[in-house]
N, C-alpha and C positions, 0 to 999 in steps of 0.2 A: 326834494331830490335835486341834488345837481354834481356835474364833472368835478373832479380835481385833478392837478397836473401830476401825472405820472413822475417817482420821484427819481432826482440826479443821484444815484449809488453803482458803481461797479461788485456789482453783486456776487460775479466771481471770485474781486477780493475780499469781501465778505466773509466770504464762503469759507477761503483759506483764512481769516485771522481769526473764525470760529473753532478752525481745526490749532489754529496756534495757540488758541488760547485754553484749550483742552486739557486737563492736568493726569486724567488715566490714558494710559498709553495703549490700552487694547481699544477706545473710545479713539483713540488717534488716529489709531492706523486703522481702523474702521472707515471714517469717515474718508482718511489717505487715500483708500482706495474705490472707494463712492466716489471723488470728485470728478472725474471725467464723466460718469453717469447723469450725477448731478448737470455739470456744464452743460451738458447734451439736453437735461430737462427742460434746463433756462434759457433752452435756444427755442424749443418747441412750444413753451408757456408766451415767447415775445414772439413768435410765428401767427400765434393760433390763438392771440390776444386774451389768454386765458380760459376760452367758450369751453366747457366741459364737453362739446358734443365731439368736441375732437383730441382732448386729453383725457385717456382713459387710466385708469390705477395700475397700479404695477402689480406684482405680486414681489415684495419685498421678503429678507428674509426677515426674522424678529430681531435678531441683533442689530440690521441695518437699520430695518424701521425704527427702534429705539432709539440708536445711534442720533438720523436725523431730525424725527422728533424732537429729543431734548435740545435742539440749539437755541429752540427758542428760548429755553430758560434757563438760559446760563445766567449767572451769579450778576447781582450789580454791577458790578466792574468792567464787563464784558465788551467788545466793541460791540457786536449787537443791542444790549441791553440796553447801551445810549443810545442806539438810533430809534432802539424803540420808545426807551424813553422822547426822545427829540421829534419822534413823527407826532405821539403824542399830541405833544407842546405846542406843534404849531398850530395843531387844531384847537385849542383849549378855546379860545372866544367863540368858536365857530358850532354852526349846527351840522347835527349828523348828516354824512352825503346822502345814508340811505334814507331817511324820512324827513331829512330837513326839520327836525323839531327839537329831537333831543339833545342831551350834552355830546361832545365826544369826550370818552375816557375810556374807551377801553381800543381794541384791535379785533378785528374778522380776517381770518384766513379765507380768503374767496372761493377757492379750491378747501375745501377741508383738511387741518393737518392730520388728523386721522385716517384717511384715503389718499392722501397725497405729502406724506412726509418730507419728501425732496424738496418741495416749495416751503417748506418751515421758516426760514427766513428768505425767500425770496421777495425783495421792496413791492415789486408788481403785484402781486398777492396778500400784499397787508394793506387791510383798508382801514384809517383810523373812524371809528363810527361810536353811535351810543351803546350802553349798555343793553337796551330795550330791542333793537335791531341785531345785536349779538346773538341775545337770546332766543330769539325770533325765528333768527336764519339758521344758527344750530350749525352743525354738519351736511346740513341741504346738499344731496349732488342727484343731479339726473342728464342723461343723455339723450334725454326726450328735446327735439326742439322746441324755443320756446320756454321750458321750464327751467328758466335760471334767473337769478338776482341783475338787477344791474352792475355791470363791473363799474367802479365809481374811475378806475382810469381809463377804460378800455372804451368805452359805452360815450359817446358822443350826442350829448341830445339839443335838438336840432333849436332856432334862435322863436319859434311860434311854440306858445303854450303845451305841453301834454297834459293838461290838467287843469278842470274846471272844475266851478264850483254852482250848485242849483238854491237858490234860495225861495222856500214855498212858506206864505203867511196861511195856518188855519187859527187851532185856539191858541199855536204858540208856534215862535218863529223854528225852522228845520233848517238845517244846510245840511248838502248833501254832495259828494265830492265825486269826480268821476275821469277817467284816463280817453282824452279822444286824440283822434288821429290828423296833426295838423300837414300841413301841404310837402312833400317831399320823405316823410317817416318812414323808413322798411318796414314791410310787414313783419319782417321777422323783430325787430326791435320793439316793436308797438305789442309783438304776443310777448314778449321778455319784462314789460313797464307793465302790462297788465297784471301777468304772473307776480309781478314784486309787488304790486298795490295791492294785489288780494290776499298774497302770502304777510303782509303784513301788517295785515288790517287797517290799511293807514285810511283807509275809509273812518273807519269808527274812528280813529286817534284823531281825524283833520277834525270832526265835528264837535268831537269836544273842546278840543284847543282852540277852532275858532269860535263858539258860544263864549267860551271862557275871556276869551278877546275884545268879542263887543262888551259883554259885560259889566269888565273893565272899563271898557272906554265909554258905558254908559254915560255921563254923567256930559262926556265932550258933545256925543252924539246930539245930546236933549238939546246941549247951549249952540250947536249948530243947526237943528231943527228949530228952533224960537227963533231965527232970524230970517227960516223960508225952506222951503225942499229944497230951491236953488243948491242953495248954502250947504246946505246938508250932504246930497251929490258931488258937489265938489270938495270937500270935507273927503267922504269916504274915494274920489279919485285920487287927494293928494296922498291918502292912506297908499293907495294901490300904487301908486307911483313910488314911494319911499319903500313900500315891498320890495317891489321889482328892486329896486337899484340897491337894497339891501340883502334881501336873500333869492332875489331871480326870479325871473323870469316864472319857474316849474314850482314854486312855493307854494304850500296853501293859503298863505294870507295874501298874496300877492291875486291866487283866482276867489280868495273871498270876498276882497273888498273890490277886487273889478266888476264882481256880480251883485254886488248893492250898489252900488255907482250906479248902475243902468236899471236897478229894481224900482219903481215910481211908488209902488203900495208901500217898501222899506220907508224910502226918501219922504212921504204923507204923511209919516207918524207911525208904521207900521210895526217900526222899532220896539213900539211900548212892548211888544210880546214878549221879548224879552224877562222883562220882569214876571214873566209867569211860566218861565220856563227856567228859572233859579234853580229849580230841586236839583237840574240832571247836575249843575257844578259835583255834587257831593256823590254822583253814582260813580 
């Protein structure tokens, strides 16, 4: 999980080069007469930094709702089509904001475009994230505080961890991942990162991705264990160090490998467990 910087687009022009580039003219002058409505949305969505508890749906008519619905799919060529293409893009190397794990390749409407058509192309409301997170999140809206996604622009998480990781040795090694509340956090922000950890089981997705990690790295772990736990410890802090400064601070490899850094039964050899915990790779 982490921030991205809210993107540079005049959205109002946008707005108008969707309506310009419209080729049915009852679709035109539809939308012709939506924009002042719209403009007025795009004032309230950058007010109210997106939080559903205070943008509630319209009751659109169906022409209109159609209307703005489809802008998002207008034809290759579209001025929107490249931006969406291009938000895309810049995320391509990067992992998804909302789990930090997956690719990004696809777009989440934060507000739903089915509930919230107006925002169809509005940039503040397109979050480029994985496909798994897409899926995940659905159409999700509620007015309950609390019960919302993290907005990946809006949503500011603070520079101390939300998110740790517990490592228990029995007949085979366990991690286990979990959202706490560091020095300064809104409550109301810390029930919003809970809601999203649980809505998106990134519980069970951090555990397998990081088993699947040491795994991998079995083979460094052993050659740094044969030289001492010292060694070994400091091994899995340069791991947590290279997290951090590559995917943040809020990563789960960044709270997995700070949690065997300071694990002493890990660091002894406790590692071997691993090898006997191979099956779950294939669950």
């Amino acid at each position: 999980m982490y921030s991205i910087a809210l993107p540079d687009l005049d959205d109002d022009e946008m707005f108008a080069r969707c309506i310009e580039y419209r080729r049915e003219l009852e679709v035109k002058d539809v939308l012709d007469r939506l924009a002042p409505s719209v403009r007025n949305a795009y004032h309230c969505y950058t007010t109210y930094r997106g939080d559903p508890m205070n943008l509630s749906p319209r009751s659109w008519e169906r022409e209109d709702r159609k209307a703005l619905q489809s802008n998002y799919s207008l034809a290759p060529g579209s001025p929107f089509a490249r931006y969406r293409r291009d938000l895309i893009a810049r995320f391509i190397e990067k992992r998804c904001p909302m789990c930090g794990r997956g690719d990004v390749g696809t777009i989440d409407h934060y507000l739903p475009r089915s509930k919230f058509p107006e925002y169809s192309v509005l940039s503040a409301n397109l979050i480029p994230v994985c496909g798994q997170c897409n899926l995940l999140k659905s159409s999700h809206f509620s007015t309950e505080a609390g019960r919302r996604f993290v907005h990946a622009y809006y949503d500011i998480l603070p520079s101390h961890p939300v998110l740790i990781a517990h490592v228990r040795l029995n007949e085979r090694l366990d991690l286990s991942f979990a959202i706490v509340e560091p020095p300064g956090l809104p409550a109301d922000l810390l029930r919003v990162l809970q809601f999203h950890f649980n809505q998106l089981d990134l519980a069970v997705l951090f555990e397998k991705e990081g088993i699947r990690e040491l795994t991998e790295r079995y083979g460094e772990i052993e050659e740094a264990f044969e030289r001492g736990p010292r060694d070994l410890a400091e091994y899995l802090g340069a791991a947590a160090r290279s997290a951090r400064k590559k995917c943040g601070v809020h990563s789960w490899k960044t709270a997995m490998f700070a949690a065997l850094e300071h694990h002493e039964a890990f660091c002894a050899g406790g590692f071997e467990l691993l090898l006997k915990g191979e099956d779950r790779q294939d669950s």
